[in-house]
N, C-alpha and C positions, 0 to 999 in steps of 0.2 A: 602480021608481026605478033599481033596479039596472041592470036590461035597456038601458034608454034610456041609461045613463053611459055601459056597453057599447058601445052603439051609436055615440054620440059620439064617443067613443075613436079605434074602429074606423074613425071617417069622416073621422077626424083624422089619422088616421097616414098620414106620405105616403110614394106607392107609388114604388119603383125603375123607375125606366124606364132603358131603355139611349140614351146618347147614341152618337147618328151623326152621322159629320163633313157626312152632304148628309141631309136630314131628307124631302123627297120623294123618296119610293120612285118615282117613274116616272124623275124623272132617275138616281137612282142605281142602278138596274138597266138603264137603256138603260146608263146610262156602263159596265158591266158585263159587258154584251151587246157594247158596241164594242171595249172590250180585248179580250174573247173572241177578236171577230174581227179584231181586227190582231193578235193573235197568231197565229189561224190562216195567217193572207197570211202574212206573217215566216218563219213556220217552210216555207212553202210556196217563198218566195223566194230562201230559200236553196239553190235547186237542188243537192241533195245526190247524188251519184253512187252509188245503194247496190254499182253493182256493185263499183266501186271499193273502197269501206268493204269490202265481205266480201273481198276480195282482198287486204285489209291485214292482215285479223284472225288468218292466219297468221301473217304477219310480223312483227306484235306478239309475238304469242305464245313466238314462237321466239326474240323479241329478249332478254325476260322471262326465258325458260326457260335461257339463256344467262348471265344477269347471275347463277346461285348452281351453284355458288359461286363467288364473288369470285376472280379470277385478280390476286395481287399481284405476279409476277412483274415486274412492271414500276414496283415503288413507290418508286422516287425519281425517275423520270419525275413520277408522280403526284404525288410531296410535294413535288418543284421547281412544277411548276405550279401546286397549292393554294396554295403560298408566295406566290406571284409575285403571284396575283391578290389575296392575302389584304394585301400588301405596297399594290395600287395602292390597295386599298378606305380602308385606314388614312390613307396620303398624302393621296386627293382628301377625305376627312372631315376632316381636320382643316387642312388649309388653308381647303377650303369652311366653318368653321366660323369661321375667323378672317375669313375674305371676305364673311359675312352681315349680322358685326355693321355695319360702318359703313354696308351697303346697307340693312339691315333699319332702323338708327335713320334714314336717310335717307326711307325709306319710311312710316314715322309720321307722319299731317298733323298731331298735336298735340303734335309736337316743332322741326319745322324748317319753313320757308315752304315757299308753295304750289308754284314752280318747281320745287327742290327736290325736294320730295315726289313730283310729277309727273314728271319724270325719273328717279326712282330705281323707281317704279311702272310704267313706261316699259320700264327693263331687267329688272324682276322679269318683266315679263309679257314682254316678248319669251324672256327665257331658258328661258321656260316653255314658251314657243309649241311649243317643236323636240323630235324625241322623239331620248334618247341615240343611235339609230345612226345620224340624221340631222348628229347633232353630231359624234359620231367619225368620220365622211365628210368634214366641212369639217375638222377637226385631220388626218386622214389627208394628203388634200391640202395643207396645208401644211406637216406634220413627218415624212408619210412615215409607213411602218408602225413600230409600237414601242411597247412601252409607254408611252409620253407621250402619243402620244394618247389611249389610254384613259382616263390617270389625268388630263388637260385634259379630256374627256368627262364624268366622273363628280366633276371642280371645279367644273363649271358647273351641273352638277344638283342637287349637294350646296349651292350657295351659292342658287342660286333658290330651294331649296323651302325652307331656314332661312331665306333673310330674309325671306319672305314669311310664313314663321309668326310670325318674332319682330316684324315691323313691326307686325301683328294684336292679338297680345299687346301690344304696348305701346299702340295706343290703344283698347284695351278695356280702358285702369285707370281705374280711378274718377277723375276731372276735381279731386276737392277736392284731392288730394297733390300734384299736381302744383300747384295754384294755391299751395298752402300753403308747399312749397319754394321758390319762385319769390316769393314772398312776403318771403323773409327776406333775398333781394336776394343767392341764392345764383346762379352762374352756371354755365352748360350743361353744365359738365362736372361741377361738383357735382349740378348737376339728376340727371348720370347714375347718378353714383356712390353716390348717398345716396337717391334715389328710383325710379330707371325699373332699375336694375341688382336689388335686394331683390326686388322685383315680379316680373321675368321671367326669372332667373337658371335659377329650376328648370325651369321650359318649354322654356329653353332649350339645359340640356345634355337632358334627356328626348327633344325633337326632334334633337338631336343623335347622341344613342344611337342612336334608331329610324334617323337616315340612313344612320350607319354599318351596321346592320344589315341596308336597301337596299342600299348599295355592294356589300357581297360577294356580296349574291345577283345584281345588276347586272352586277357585273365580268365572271360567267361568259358574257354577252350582248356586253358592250359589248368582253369579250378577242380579238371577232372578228376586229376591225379590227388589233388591237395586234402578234399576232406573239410573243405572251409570254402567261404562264398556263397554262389549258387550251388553248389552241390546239396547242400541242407533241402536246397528247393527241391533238388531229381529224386531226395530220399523220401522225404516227407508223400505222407497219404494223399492223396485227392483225385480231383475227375480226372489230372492228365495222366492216371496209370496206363499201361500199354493194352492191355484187352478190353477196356473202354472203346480201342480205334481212335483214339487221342492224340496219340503221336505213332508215327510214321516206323517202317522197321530199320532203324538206321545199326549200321556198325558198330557205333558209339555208345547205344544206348546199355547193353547191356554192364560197362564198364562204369555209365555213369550212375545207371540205377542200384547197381550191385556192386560197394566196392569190397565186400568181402569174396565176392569171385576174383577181382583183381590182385586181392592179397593173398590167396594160394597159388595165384600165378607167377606174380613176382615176388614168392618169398616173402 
């Protein structure tokens, strides 16, 4: 009697299996097999220059072996420019912060009509479209080099990607609060103040934090344009000139080191 409960038991108790997201193994190891090999093509297509790469690997090395110890002889070069740039990050954040909210509540479909919404979705997504040095090339063009352009570069970055977090956040809140306010025959600005502001308040400096915390790392990128920041640093004399072997031959360098090549370019 015993044996046979045993048994029962045993035949009863269900067995762990592993769940898999595709449950036929022929699909899911072809599909397997086929990454494999778009990977292989990809990294194939990248036509990589080794002899290049080994030609570099000095010049890293030497660039590296160079940076210790730290030469400060030149540290209020350095601390005007960390200022400067640390100065635009601050500005385009907290204007971009003030410039999200009414795009971001515009951008809510379950706050303002469909027009509306659709135009403010409109300019969230176009502003998104462009990448920062695209955008400090149309400010360059029209203000000239400067820090203004930068810190208009990094107000339009900063205001795109908050309001399009906080338009997000506001309609993923629960539909009853908002019925409920609206209910007591309060109006849109109490609607804000007393319901949509409690709800997304902390997401919203949180995403604000984190932008500012992009902007300073951005500035040092987008300061190419500007003529202020680190740039003082690219212009300025010293060991990391380019036929030293100091720095590497990047794209960038010749715009950063020469901005009057840049300024017959763009006018």
């Amino acid at each position: 009697m015993s044996a046979a409960t045993e048994t029962s038991s045993a035949a009863a108790t269900p067995r762990w299996q592993r769940i898999r997201m595709i449950e036929n193994p022929v699909l899911r190891y072809g599909l397997l097999a086929l990454t494999l090999v778009y990977f292989a093509w990809s990294i194939g297509a990248l036509d990589i220059n080794w002899h290049r790469v080994a030609n570099g690997i000095p010049r890293a090395t030497n660039m590296l072996a160079r940076m210790f110890p730290p030469d400060f002889s030149r540290w209020s070069l350095l601390f005007k420019g960390v200022m400067e740039s640390v100065q635009m990050a601050f500005a385009a954040s907290f204007i971009g912060m003030l410039l999200a909210i009414p795009l971001g509540i515009c951008g809510a479909v379950n706050l303002v009509p469909r027009p509306v919404y659709l135009a403010a979705r409109a300019l969230i997504i176009l502003s998104r479209t462009f990448h920062e040095i695209i955008i400090a090339i149309f400010f360059v063009k029209i203000f000239g080099f400067g820090p203004l352009a930068g810190v208009l570069t990094l107000v339009v970055a900063s205001t795109s990607f908050i309001s399009k977090m906080l338009a997000e956040d506001i309609e993923n809140m629960p539909p009853g609060q908002l019925e409920a306010i609206r209910a007591t025959g309060a109006g849109f600005l109490k609607l804000l103040l007393y319901c949509v502001s409690p709800q997304v308040l902390p997401r919203y400096l949180g995403v604000s934090i984190y932008r500012l915390d992009a902007n300073i790392r951005h500035s040092t990128v987008v300061v190419v344009t500007a003529e202020g920041g680190r740039q003082d640093l690219a212009d300025a004399p010293g060991p990391h000139d380019a036929h030293d072997g100091g720095m590497p031959d990047v794209g960038v360098q010749p715009v950063d080191r020469h901005p009057e090549i840049a300024r017959q370019h763009l006018g």
